[in-house]
C-alpha positions as a printed Julia matrix, in Angstrom:
553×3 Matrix{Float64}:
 -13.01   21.13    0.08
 -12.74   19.95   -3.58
 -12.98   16.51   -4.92
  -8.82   15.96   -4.82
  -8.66   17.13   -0.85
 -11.48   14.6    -0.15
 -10.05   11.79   -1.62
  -6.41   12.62   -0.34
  -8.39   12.78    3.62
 -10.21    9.31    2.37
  -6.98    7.72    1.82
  -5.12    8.93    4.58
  -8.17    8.04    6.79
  -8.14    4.8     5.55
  -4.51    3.74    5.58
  -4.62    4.68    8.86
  -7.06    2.71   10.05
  -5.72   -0.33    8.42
  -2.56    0.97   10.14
  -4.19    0.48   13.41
  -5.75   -2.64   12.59
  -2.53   -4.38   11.79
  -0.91   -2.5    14.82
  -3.6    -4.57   17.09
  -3.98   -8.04   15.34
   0.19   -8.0    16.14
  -0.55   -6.48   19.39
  -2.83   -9.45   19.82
  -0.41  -11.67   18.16
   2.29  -11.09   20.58
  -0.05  -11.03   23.79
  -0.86  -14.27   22.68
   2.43  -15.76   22.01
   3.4   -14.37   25.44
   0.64  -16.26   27.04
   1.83  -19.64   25.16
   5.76  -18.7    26.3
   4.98  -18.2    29.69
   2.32  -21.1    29.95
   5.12  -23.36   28.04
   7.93  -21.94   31.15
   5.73  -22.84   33.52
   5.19  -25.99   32.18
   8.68  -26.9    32.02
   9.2   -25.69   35.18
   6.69  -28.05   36.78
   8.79  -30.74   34.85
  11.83  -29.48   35.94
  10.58  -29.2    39.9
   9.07  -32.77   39.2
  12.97  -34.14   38.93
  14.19  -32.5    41.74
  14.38  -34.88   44.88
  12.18  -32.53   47.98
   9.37  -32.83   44.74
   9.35  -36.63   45.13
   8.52  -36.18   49.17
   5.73  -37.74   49.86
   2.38  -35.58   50.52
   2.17  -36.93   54.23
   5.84  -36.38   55.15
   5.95  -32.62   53.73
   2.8   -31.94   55.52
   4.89  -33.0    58.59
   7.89  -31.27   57.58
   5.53  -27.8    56.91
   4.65  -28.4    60.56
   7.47  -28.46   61.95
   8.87  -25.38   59.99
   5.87  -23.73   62.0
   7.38  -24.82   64.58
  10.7   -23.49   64.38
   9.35  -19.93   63.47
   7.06  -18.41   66.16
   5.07  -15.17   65.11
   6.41  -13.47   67.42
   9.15  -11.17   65.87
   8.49   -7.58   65.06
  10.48   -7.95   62.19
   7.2    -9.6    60.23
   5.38   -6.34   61.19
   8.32   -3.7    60.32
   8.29   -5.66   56.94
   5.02   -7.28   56.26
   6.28  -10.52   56.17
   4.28  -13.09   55.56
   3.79  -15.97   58.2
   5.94  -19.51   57.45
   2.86  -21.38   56.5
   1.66  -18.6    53.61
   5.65  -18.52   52.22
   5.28  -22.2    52.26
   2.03  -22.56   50.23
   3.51  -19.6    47.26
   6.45  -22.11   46.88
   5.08  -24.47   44.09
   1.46  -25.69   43.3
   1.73  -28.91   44.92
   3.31  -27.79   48.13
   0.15  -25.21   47.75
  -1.85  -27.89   47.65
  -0.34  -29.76   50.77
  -0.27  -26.7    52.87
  -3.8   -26.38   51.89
  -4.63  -29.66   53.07
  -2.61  -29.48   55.85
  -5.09  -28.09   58.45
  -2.46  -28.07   61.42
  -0.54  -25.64   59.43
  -3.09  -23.2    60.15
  -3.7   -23.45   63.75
  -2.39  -20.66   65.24
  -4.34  -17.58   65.45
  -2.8   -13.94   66.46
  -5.57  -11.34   66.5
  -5.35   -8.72   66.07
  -2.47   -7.77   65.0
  -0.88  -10.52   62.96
  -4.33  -11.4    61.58
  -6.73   -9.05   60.42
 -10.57  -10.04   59.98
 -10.11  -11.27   56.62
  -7.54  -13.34   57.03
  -8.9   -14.82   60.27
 -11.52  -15.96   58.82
  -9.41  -18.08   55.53
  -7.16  -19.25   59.31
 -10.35  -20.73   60.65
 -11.47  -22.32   57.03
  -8.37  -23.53   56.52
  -7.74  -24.86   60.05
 -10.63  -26.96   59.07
 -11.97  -28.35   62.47
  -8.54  -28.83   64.22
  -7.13  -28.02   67.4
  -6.06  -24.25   67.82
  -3.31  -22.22   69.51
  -5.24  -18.86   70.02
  -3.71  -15.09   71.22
  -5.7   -12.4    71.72
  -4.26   -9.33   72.69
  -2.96   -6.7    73.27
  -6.3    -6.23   73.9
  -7.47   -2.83   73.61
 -11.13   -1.8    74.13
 -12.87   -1.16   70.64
 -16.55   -2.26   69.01
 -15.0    -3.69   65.99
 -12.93   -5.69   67.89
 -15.04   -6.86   70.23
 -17.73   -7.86   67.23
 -15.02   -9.59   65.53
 -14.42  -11.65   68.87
 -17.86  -12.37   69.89
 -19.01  -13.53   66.48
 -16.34  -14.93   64.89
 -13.89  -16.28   67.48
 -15.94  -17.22   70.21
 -17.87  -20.1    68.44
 -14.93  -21.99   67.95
 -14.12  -22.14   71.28
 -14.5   -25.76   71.82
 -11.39  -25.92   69.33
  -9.26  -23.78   71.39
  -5.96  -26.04   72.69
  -4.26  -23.04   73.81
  -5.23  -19.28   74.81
  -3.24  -16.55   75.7
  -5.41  -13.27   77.03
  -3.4   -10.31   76.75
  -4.56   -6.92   78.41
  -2.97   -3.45   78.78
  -4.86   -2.28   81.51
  -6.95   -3.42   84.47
 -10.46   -2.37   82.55
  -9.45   -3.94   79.08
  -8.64   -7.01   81.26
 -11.84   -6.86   83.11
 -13.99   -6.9    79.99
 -11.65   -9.4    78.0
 -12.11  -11.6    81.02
 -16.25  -11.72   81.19
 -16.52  -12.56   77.38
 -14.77  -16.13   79.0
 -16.76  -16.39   82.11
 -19.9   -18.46   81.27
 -19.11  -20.38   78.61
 -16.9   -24.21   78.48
 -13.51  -24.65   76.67
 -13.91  -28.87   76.25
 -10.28  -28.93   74.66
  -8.03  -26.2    76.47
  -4.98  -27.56   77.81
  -3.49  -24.21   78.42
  -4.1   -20.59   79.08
  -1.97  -17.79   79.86
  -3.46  -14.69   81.24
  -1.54  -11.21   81.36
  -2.0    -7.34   82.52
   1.21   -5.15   80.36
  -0.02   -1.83   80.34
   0.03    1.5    82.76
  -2.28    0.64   85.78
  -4.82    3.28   86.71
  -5.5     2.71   90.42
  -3.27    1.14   93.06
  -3.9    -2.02   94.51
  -4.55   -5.97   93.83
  -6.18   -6.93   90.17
  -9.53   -7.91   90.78
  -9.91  -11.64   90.46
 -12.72  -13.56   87.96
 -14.38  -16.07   86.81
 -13.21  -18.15   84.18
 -14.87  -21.26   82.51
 -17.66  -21.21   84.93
 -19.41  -24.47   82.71
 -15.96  -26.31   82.61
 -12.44  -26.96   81.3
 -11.64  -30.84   81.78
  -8.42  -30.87   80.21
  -6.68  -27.88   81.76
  -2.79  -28.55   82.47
  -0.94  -25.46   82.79
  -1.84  -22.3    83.83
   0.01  -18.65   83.98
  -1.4   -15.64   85.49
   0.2   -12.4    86.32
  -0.63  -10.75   88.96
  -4.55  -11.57   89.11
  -6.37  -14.74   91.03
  -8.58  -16.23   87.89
 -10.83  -18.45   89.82
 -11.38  -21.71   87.81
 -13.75  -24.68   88.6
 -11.99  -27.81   89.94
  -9.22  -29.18   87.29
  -6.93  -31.45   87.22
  -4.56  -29.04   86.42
  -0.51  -30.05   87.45
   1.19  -26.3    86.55
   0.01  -22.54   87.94
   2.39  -19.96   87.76
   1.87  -16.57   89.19
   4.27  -14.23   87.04
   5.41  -10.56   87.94
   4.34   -8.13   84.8
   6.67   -5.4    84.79
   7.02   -2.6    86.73
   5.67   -1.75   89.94
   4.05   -4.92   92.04
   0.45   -4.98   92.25
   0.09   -7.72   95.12
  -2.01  -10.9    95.65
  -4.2   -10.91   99.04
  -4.04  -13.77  100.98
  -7.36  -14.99  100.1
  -7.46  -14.18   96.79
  -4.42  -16.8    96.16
  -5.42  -19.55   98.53
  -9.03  -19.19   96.25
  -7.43  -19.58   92.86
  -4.83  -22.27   94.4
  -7.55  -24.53   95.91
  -9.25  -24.82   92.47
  -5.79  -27.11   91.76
  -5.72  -30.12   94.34
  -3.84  -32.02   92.12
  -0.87  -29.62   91.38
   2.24  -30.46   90.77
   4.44  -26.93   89.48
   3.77  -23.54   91.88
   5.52  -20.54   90.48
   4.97  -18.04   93.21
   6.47  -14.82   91.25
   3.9   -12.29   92.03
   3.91  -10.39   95.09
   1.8   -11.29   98.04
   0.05   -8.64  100.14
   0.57   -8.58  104.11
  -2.42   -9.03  105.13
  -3.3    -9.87  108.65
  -6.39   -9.18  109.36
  -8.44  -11.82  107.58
  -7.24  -15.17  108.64
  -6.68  -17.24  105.38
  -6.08  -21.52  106.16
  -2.93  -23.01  105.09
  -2.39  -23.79  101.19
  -1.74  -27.62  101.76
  -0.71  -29.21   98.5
   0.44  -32.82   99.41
   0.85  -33.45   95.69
   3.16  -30.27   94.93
   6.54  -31.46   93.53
   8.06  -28.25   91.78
   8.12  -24.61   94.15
   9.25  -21.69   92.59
   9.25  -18.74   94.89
  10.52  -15.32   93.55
  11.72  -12.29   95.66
   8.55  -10.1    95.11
   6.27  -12.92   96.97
   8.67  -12.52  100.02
   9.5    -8.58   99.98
   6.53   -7.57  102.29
   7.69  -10.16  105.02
   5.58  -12.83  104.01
   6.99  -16.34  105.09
   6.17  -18.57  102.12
   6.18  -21.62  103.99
   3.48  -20.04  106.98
   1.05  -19.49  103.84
   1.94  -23.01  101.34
   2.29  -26.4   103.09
   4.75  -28.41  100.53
   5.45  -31.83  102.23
   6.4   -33.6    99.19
   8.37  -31.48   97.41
  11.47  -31.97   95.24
  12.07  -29.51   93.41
  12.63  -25.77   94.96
  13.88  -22.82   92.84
  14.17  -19.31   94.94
  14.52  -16.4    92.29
  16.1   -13.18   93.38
  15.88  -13.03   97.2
  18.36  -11.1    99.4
  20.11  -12.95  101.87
  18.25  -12.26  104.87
  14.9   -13.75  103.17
  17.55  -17.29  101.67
  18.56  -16.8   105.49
  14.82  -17.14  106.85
  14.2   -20.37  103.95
  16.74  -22.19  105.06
  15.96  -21.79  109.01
  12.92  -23.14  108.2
  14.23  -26.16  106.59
  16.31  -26.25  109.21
  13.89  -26.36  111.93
  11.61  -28.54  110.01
  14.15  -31.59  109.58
  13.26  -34.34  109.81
   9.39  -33.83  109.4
   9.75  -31.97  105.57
  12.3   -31.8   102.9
  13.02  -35.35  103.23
  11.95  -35.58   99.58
  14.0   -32.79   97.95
  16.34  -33.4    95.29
  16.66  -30.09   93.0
  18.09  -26.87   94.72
  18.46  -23.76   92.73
  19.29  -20.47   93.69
  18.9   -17.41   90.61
  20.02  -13.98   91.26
  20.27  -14.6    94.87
  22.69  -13.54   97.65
  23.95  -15.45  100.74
  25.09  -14.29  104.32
  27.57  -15.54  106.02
  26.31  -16.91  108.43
  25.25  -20.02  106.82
  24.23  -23.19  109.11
  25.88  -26.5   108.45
  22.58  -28.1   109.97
  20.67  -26.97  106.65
  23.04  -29.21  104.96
  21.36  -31.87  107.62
  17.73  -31.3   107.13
  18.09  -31.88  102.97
  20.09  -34.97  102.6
  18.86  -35.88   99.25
  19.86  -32.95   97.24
  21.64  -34.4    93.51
  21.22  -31.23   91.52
  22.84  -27.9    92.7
  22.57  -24.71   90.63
  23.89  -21.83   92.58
  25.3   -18.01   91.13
  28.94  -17.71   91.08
  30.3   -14.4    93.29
  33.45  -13.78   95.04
  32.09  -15.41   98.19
  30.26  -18.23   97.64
  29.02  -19.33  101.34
  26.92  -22.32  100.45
  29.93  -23.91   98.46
  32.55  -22.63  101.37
  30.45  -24.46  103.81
  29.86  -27.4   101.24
  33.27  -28.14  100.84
  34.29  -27.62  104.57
  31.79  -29.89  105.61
  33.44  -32.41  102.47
  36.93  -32.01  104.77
  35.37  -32.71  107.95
  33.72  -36.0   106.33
  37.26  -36.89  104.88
  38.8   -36.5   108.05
  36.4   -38.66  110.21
  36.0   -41.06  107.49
  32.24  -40.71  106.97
  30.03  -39.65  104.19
  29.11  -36.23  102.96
  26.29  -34.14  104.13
  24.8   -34.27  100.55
  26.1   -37.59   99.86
  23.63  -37.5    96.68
  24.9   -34.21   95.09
  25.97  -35.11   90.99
  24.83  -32.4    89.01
  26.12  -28.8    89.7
  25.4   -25.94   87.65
  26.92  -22.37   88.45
  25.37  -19.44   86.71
  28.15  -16.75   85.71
  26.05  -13.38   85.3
  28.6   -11.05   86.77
  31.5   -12.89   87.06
  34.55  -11.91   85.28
  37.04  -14.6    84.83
  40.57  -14.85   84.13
  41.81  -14.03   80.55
  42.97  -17.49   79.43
  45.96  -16.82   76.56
  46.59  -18.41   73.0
  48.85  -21.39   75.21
  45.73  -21.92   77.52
  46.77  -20.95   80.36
  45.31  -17.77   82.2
  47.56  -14.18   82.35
  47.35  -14.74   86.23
  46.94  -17.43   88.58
  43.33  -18.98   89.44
  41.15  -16.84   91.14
  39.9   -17.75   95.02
  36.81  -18.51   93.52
  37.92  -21.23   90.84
  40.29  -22.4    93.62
  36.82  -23.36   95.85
  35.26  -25.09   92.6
  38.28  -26.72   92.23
  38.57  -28.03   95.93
  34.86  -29.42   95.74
  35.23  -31.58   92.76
  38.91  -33.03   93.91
  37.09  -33.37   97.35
  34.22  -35.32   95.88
  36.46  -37.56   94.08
  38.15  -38.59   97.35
  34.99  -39.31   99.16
  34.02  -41.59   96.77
  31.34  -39.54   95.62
  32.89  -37.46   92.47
  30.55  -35.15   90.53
  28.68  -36.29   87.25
  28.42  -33.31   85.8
  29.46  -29.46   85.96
  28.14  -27.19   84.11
  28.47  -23.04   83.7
  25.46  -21.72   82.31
  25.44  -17.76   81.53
  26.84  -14.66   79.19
  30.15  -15.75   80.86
  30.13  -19.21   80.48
  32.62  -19.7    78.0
  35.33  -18.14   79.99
  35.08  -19.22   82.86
  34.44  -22.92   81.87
  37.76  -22.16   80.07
  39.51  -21.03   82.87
  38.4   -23.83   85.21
  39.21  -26.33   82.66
  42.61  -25.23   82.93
  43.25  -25.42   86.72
  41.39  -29.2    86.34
  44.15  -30.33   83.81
  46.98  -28.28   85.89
  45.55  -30.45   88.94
  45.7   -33.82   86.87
  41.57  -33.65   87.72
  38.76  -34.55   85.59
  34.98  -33.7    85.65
  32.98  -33.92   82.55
  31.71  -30.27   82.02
  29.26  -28.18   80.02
  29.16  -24.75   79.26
  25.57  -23.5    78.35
  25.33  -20.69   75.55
  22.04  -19.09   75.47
  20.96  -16.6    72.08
  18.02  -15.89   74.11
  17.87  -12.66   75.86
  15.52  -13.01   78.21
  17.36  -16.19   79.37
  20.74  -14.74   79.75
  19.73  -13.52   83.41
  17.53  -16.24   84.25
  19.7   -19.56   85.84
  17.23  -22.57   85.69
  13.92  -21.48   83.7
  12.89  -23.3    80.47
  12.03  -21.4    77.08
   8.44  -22.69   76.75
   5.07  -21.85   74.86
   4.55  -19.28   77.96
   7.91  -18.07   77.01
   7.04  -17.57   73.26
   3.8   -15.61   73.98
   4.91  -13.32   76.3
   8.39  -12.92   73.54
   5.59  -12.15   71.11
   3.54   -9.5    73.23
   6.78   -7.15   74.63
   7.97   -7.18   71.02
   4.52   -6.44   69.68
   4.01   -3.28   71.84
   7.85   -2.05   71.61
   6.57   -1.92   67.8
   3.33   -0.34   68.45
   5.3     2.31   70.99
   7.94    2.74   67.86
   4.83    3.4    65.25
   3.4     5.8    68.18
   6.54    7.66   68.4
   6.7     8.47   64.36
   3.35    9.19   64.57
   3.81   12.08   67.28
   6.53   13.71   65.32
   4.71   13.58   62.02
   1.72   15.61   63.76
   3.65   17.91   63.91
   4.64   19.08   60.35
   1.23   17.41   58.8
  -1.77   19.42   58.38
  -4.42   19.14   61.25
  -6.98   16.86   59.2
  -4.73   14.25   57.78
  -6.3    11.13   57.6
  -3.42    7.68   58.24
  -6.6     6.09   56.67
  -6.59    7.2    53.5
  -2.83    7.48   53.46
  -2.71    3.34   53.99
  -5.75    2.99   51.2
  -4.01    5.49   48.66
  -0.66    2.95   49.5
  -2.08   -0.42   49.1
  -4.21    1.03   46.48
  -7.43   -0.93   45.46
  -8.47   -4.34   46.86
């Protein structure tokens, strides 16, 4: 290379490195005047969110309004998992730095713990930080046998145990129950107020659940339990609700003894929801179930199905509330002879009478009518026969013409649950395409027959997917009848209550919304996964798939 070349390749090198250099100084010049426009937009956003009215909310009040947007949004939707939602409380704190900064110092806010599904071990953990010593609603489940979980449970839930306000214990099997239930044998829960326990999964061998041990050291403040179809054995509590609920599917059965030893751990009860089945057992004699404190019975079809008489196995002589839940009518035939025959040593207390997805004979005695005097609140299905409000308003006729009072002199509040009924097509003018059905005709007849006794109704209302006609339709024949009875018709978004007549959408409720929604998503994911095996090679790896799509940490 001559001297000319090499100073030509001297210049060029060096013009373009100054190039370069000038390149990166306003490279550097406009990173940094990006940095001072977006710290400048934030800046006047702050001022700008600092004149807005929810940003002059005090810190104490939002913390109580974050709460009860908690509230209003149970984890429990599969939605969050199809999308990867984020919980209420995390969109809350991403909103603005100071409600950040009150959701952080909101410790309630944090209190509910789903693992391990909605919260993996990482963010457990922050939950429990953040929760910061206060009380905590706790679901475990569906529990599936597995060392990482089980670590994860032992060492990092378990010590907060005396925190726990709530637990919910959900198995899918009789052996993932059996080992979920020892880790909670020997140890005290100081604070639990409730617990829910529950079997959803295929059962192995036939028979009863085997029964356990729970809280062996004590659980003062126990109030309401759920089981399904298993007899937890608890220490002596104070505890006023147990509920025995039917998983579904076939019925695995309670013995005998197995119920009257997780009942008698409950001398102070005051709710029984007898919804699991009860085995016929004769040959081990098991004492009555008194419970002279009992005030709400809830007996469901199942416990009755094997030809168990409810009231030979639980003495209730205080009770005033009884709900029976899908029972045919020879076993609401059997009930009501006892009642019958037990007049006027029982029943003398009763006051709430509901019957849900049940049938009736017809050969209904007007001496039951006798033996529960007191009955104010009626809710009864609505069918084309309707024996119990035939005889009702019979006996109402036979009071009118002897000039006496009613059999159920008391009776106020009626509701009729519409399931199945289909009522008249009421037109743009109001008035139905055909006349009143026999069945609206009897409703009819019992409030106008009230009325002239002196003793009108308070209160009617239709509660069911057909509410809204037929409250329409018997609104009509009232006005067509110059009659008036205040009414309600009950409209339920709830699936699970559209087919239930009297039952209330509690925190059991929510968790057991939460688990069948859970595993319809985990039976979805299972489903793609079987039809991707077959068109992906025989070594793929769903691990490294999910690292290689959330890409580094």
């Amino acid at each position: 290379m001559n001297h000319d070349q090499a100073s030509v390749s001297s210049n060029t090198r060096e013009d373009f490195d100054e190039i370069t250099q000038r390149i990166r100084a306003l490279q550097s010049s406009q990173d940094e005047l990006s940095r001072s426009i977006r710290n400048l937009q934030v800046r006047a956003a702050r001022i700008q969110n600092q004149k807005a009215a929810v940003s002059r909310i005090p810190s104490d009040v939002l913390s109580m309004i974050f709460e009860e947007c908690r509230q209003l949004n149970p984890q429990w939707s599969g939605v969050l998992f199809l999308l990867h939602q984020s919980p209420v409380e995390v969109r809350l704190s991403h909103v603005s730095s100071h409600w950040r900064e009150v959701a952080l110092t909101s410790p309630s806010l944090w209190s509910s713990i789903h693992y391990p599904f909605a919260h993996k071990e990482g963010s457990l953990m922050e939950y429990l930080k953040r929760s910061d010593g206060s009380l905590l609603d706790v679901y475990i489940g569906p529990w599936r046998q597995h060392p990482q979980i089980e670590r994860v449970l032992t060492n990092i839930i378990l010590p907060h145990l005396p925190r726990f306000r709530q637990l919910v214990l959900d198995a899918v099997s009789r052996e993932t129950l059996a080992s979920l239930l020892a880790m909670f044998r020997d140890v005290p829960a100081p604070a639990l107020t409730r617990l829910r326990v529950m079997c959803r999964g295929p059962m192995s061998t036939a028979g009863p659940i085997a029964s356990a041990k729970l809280f062996t050291k004590g659980v003062p403040l126990l109030s309401d339990v759920r089981l399904d179809s298993v007899a937890v054995i608890l220490p002596k509590t104070e505890a006023k609700t147990l509920h025995f609920c039917p998983p579904p599917g076939p019925p695995f059965p309670l013995t005998h003894d197995k119920l009257f030893r997780a009942v008698s751990a409950f001398p102070s009860l005051r709710s029984l929801h007898v919804k699991s089945a009860i085995e016929l057992n004769n040959d081990t004699p098991v004492p009555l179930i008194r419970l002279p404190s009992l005030r709400e019975l809830v007996v469901h079809g199942l416990a009755v199905s094997t030809g168990i008489r409810i009231f030979d196995v639980i003495s209730t002589p205080n009770i005033e509330s009884l709900y029976l839940v899908d029972m045919n009518c020879s076993a609401i035939s059997a009930i009501h002879r006892f009642m019958t025959q037990s007049y006027p040593d029982a029943f003398q207390f009763l006051r709430v009478l509901r019957y849900i997805k049940c049938e009736f004979s017809e050969d209904m005695d007007i001496h039951f009518l006798r033996a529960t005097p007191g009955i104010s609140q009626l809710l009864i299905p609505v069918d084309k026969t309707n024996f119990l409000i035939r005889m009702l308003v019979n006996s109402d006729k036979q009071a009118a013409i002897h000039g006496c009072a009613p059999l159920w002199p008391e009776l106020r509040d009626v509701t009729l649950h519409t399931p199945g009924y289909c009522a008249q097509v009421v037109g743009a003018g109001g008035v139905p395409d055909d006349e009143p059905s026999p069945t609206m005709n009897l409703l009819q007849e019992l409030v106008t027959g009230r009325k002239m006794l002196g003793r009108p109704l308070s209160k009617l209302r239709f509660k069911g997917p057909n509410a809204g006609p037929f409250a329409n339709e018997f609104h009509w024949g009232l006005n067509r009848a110059k009659q008036f009875v205040p009414i309600e018709a009950v409209f339920c978004q709830i699936p699970a209550l559209l087919h239930d007549g009297g039952q209330e959408y509690d925190w059991a409720v929510v968790a057991e919304a939460y688990g069948m929604q859970l595993r319809q998503f985990l039976q979805q994911v299972q489903g793609i996964r079987q039809q991707l095996a077959t068109i992906l090679p025989p070594n793929f790896s769903y691990q490294q798939l999910r690292r290689r799509i959330d890409g580094p940490a």
